[in-house]
C-alpha positions in Angstrom: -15.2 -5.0 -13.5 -12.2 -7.2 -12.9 -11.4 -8.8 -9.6 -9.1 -11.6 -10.6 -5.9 -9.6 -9.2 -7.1 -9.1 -5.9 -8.7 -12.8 -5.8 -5.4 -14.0 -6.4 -3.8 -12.4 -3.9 -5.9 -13.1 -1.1 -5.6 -16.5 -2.1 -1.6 -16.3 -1.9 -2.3 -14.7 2.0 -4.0 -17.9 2.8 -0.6 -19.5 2.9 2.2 -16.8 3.8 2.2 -13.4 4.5 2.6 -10.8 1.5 5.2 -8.3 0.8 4.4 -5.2 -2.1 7.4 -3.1 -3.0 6.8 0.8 -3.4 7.6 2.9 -6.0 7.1 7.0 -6.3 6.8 8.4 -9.7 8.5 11.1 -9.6 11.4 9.7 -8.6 11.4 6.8 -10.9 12.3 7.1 -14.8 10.5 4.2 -16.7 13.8 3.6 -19.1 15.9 3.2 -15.2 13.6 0.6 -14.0 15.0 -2.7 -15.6 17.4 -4.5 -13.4 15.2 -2.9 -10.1 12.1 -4.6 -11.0 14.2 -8.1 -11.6 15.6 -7.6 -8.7 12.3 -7.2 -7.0 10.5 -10.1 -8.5 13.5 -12.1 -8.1 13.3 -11.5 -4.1 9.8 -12.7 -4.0 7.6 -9.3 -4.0 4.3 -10.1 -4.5 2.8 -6.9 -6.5 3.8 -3.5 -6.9 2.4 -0.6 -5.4 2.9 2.6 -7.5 1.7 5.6 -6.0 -0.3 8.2 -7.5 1.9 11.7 -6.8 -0.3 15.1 -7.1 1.4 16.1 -10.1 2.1 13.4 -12.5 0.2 13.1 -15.3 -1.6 10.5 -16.1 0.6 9.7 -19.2 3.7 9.7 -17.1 1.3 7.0 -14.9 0.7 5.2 -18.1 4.7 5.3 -19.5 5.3 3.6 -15.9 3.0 0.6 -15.2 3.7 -0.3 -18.6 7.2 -0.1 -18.6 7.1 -2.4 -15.0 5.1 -4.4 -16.8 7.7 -5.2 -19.7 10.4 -6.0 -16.9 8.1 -8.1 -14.6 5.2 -10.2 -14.1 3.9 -9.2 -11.0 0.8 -7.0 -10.8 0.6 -2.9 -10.9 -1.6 -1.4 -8.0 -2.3 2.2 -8.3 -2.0 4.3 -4.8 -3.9 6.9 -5.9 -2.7 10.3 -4.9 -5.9 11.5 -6.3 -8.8 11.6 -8.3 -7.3 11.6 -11.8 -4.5 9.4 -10.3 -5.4 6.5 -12.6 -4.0 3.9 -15.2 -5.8 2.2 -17.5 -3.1 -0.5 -17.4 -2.7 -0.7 -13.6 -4.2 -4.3 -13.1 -5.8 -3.1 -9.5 -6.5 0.5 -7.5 -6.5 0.7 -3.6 -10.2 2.6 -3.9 -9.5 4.9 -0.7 -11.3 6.6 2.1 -9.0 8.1 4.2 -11.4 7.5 7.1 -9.4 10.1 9.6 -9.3 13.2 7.5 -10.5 16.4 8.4 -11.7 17.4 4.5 -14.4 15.6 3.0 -12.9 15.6 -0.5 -10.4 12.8 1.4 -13.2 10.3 2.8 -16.4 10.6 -0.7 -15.3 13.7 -2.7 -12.0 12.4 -4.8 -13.4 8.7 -4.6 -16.7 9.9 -6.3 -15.1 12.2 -8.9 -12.8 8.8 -9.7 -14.9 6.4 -9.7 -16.4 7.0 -13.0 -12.9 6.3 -14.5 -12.5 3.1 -12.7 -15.3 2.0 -13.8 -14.7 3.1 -18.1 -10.9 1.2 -17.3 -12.3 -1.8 -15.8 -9.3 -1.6 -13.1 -9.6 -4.0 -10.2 -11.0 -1.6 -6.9 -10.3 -3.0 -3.7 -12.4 -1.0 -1.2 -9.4 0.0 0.9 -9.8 1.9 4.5 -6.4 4.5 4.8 -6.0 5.1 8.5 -2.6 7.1 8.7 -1.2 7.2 12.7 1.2 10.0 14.2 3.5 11.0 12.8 1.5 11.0 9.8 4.4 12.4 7.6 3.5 13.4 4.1 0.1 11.5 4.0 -1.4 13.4 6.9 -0.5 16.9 5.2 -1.8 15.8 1.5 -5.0 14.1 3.1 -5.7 16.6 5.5 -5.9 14.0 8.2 -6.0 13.8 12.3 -3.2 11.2 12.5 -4.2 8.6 15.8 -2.0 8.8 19.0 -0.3 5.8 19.2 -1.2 5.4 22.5 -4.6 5.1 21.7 -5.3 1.8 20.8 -9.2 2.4 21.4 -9.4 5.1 18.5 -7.6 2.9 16.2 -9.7 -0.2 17.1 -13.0 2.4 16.4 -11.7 3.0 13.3 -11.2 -0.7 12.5 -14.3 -2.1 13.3 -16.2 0.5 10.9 -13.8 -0.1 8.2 -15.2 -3.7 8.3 -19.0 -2.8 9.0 -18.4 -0.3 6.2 -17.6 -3.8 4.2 -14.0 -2.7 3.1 -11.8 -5.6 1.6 -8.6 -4.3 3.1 -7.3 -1.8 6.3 -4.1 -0.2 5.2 -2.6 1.0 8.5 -0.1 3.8 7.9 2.5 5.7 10.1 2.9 7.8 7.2 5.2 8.7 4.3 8.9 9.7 5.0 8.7 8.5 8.2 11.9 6.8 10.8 9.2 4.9 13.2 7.3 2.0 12.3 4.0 1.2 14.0 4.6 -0.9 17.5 3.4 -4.4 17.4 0.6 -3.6 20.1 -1.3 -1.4 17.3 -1.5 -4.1 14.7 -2.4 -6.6 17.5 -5.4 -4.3 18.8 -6.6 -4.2 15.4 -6.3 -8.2 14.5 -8.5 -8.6 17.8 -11.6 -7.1 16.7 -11.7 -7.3 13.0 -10.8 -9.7 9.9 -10.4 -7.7 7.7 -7.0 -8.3 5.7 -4.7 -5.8 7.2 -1.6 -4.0 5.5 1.0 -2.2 7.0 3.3 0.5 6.1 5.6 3.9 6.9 9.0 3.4 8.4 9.3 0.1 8.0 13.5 -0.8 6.9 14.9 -3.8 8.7 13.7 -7.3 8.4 13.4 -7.4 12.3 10.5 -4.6 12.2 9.1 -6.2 9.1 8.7 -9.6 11.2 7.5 -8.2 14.3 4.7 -6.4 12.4 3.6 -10.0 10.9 4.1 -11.6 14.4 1.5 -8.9 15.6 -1.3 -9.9 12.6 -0.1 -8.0 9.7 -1.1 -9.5 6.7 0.6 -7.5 4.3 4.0 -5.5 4.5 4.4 -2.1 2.3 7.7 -0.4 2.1 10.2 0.8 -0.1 13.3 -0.4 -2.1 15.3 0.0 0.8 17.9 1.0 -2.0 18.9 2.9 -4.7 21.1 0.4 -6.6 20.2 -3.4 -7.7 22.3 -4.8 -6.2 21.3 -3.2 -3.0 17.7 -3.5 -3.1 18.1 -7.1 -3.4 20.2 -7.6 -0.6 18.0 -6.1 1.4 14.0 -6.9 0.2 15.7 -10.4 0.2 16.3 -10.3 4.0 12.9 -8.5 4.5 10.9 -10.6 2.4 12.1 -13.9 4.3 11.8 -12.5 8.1 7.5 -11.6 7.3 7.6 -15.4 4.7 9.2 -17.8 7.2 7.0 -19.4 9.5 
């Protein structure tokens, strides 16, 4: 199986902290996706993340990594939205266990009924630990999950420490799809303080200040958006982002 993609990237995070750009399928049409993924590799995004909606096919999944991979260079991970949610030209897949779920299916029962097709594709798994934290948004509801008070920092540092004595690569901390709040700073930094694992952030993240403050507090790794509809736009505004979490 391949593990050059996620080699190189943790390689990258030994010097600066990492950005990934975002992209839903179903709102994204492969032949509209020229001058956005310039733009985004332009800015200094280090990989896309494309997310693996309920209902697109895995054609449609197919049509779109390779189409981002015509426009740009920089490497497809798959956020799977399920078990069939995969690409045989996706260069890596965030292998998931959303630890806080309620439902089974959401912490062994898609990952084992997917696993089988990672494997056949040779995609690049990164053992990833999903912990989604109120509000939750849309990943709570489509992952059945217990989203953490944010005034709990000792559940979220629980759920920390097994992700690394469960020996996941990465912790992808989440406030959750389609949400206004980013996580506070004093989340991130409980987590940095008891585990090494590499730790990504995401959910409500859309200023450069909030981007910066969530690197300041030990985020590794910043997930958002386009923060636009237009080139032009996005741009503009992944530039600013990207160089508040970069600068040192």
């Amino acid at each position: 199986m391949k593990k050059g993609v996620w080699n190189d990237l943790m390689e990258k995070a030994r010097s600066q902290k990492l950005h990934f750009t975002y992209l839903d399928p179903e709102k994204h049409n492969p032949k509209c996706l020229s001058e956005i993924m310039k733009a985004v590799e332009e800015v200094g995004s280090d990989a896309i993340v494309l997310g693996g909606a309920l209902n697109v096919h895995v054609t449609d999944l197919d049509e779109l990594v390779l189409e981002i991979k015509k426009q740009c260079s920089l490497p497809v991970i798959i956020f799977p939205g399920n078990a069939n949610a995969v690409s045989q030209y996706a260069d890596a897949i965030f292998f998931m266990t959303l630890v806080n779920s309620n439902n089974t299916y959401w912490i062994t029962g898609a990952q084992a009924l997917g696993a089988p097709t990672v494997f056949e594709l040779e995609v690049d798994a990164i053992p990833t630990s999903y912990i989604v934290m109120e509000p939750g948004g849309i990943s709570s509801w489509i992952g059945d999950a217990k989203p953490i008070p944010r005034q709990n920092l000792d559940i979220v540092r629980s759920y920390a420490l097994f992700s690394e004595y469960s020996g996941k690569s990465l912790i992808y901390l989440d406030a959750g799809f389609g949400v206004n709040a980013p996580l506070e700073p004093e989340i991130i930094s409980a987590v940095k303080k008891v585990t090494g694992v590499p730790l990504l952030t995401g959910g409500g993240i859309s200023s450069a200040q909030e981007a910066r403050q969530q690197v300041e507090a030990g985020a590794d790794m910043i997930l958002t958006g386009l923060l636009g509809e237009k080139p032009q736009e996005i741009r503009a505004n992944l530039s600013e982002l990207i160089s508040a979490i970069k600068s040192k």
